[in-house]
C-alpha positions as CSV (number, residue, x, y, z in Angstrom):
1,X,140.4,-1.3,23.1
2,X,139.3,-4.8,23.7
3,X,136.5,-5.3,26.5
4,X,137.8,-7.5,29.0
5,X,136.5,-8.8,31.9
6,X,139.1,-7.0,33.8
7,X,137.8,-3.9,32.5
8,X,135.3,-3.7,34.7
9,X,134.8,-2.2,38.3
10,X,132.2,-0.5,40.4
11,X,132.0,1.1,43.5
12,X,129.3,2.7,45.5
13,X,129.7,4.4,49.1
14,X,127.5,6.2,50.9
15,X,127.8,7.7,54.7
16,X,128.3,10.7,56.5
17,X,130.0,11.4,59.8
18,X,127.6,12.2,63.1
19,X,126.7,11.5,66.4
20,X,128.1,8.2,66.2
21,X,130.9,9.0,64.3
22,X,131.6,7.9,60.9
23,X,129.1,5.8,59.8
24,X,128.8,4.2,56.2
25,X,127.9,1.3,53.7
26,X,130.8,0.4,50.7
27,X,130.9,-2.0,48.2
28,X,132.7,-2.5,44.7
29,X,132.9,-5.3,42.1
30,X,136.3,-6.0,40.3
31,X,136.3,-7.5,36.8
32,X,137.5,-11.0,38.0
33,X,133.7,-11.4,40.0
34,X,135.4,-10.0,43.6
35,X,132.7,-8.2,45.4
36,X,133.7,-6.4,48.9
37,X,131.3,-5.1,51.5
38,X,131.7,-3.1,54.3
39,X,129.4,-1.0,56.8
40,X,130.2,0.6,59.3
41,X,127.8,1.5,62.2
42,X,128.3,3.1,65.6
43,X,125.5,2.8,67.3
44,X,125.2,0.9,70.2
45,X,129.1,0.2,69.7
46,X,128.6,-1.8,66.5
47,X,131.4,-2.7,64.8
48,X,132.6,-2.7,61.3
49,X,131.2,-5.5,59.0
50,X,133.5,-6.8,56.2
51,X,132.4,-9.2,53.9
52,X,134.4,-10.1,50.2
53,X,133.3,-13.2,48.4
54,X,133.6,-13.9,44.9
55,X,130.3,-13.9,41.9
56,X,130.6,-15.6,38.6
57,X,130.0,-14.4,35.7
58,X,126.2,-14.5,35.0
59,X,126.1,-11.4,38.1
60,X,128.5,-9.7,36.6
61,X,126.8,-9.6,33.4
62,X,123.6,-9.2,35.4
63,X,125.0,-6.0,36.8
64,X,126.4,-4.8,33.3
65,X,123.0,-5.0,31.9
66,X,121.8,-2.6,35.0
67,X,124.2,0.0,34.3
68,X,123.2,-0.3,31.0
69,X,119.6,-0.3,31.7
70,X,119.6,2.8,33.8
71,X,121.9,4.8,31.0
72,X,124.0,6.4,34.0
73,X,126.4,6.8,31.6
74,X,124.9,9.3,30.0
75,X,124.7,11.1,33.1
76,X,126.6,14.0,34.8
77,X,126.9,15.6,38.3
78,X,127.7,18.9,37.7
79,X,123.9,20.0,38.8
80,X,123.3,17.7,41.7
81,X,123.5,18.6,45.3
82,X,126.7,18.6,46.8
83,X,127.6,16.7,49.5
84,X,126.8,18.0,53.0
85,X,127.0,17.7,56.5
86,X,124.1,15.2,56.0
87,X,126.4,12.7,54.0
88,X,127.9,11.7,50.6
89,X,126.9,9.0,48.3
90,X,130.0,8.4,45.2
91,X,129.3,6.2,42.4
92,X,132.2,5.0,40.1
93,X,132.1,3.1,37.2
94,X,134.4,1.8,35.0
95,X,132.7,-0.3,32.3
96,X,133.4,-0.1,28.1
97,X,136.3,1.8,28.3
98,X,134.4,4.3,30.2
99,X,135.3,6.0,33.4
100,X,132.8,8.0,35.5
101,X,132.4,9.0,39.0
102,X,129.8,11.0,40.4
103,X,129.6,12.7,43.8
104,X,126.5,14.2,45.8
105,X,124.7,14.3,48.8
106,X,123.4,11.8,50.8
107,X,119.4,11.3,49.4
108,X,116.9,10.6,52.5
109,X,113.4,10.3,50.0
110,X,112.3,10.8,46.4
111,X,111.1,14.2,46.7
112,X,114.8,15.9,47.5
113,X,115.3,14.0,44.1
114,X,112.2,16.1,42.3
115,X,113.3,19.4,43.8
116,X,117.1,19.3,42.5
117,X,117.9,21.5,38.7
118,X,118.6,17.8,37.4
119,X,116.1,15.9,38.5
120,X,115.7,13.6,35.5
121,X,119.7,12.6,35.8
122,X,119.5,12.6,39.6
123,X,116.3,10.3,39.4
124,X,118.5,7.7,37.4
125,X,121.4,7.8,39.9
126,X,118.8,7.4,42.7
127,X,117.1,4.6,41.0
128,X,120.4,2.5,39.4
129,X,121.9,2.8,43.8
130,X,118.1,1.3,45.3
131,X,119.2,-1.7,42.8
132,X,122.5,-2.2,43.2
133,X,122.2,-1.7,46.9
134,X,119.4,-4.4,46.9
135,X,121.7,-6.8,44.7
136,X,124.3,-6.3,46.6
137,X,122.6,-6.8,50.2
138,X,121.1,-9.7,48.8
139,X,124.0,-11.5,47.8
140,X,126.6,-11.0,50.6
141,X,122.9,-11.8,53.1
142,X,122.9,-15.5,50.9
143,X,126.6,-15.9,51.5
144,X,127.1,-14.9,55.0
145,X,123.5,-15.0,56.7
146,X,123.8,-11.8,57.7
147,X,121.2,-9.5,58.3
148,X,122.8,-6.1,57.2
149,X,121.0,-3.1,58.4
């Protein structure tokens, strides 16, 4: 199969529903450079932030070459924690004719990472979403001057 452009997308959510009911932070990346935001806070009657704006090329291949860096696609979920009452974070990638998607709970610090059976593959998950959260943060925060919690 020829890669494409088109055959690429990503999307990351994490959240969980509480006090303030459901309360989260979602973003994907197509393969024609269309990023879309979205968090969602309660508190203090917030309300829901959409953003979508369009990246060229050199952040696309920017954020290819994280995926690649981190080698989550090496990874599985099948040990991680499952998610919980405290909240979900989902990964999917579809990138080189791969398909993935990984599920698990919601991670507060480092240390729930050490103390899981898989803490090597966890570790990369928890790394390759502190990047791609930043990226992404920073880029709709340049386009929109926003400051996003």
């Amino acid at each position: 199969m020829e890669n494409s452009s088109n055959d690429f997308y990503l999307r990351y959510y994490v959240g969980h529903k509480g006090k303030f009911g459901h309360e989260f932070l979602e973003f994907e990346f197509n393969g024609n450079g269309r990023l879309r935001y979205c968090n969602n806070s309660n508190y203090k009657n917030d309300t829901i932030i959409r953003k979508e704006c369009g990246v060229n090329k050199i952040v696309l291949d920017e954020l290819k070459r994280i995926i690649d860096d981190s080698e989550i696609l090496k990874e599985s979920d099948e040990h991680w924690p499952e998610a919980s009452n405290v909240g979900t974070q989902e990964l999917e990638i579809l990138y080189n004719g791969e398909h993935i998607s990984f599920q698990t709970s919601k991670i507060g610090a480092i240390q729930e990472v050490n103390d899981c059976d898989d803490a090597d593959g966890l570790r990369v998950f928890y790394y390759l979403t502190q990047d791609l959260k930043c990226l992404v943060l920073s880029i709709i925060s340049l386009h929109f001057k926003i400051k996003p919690i």
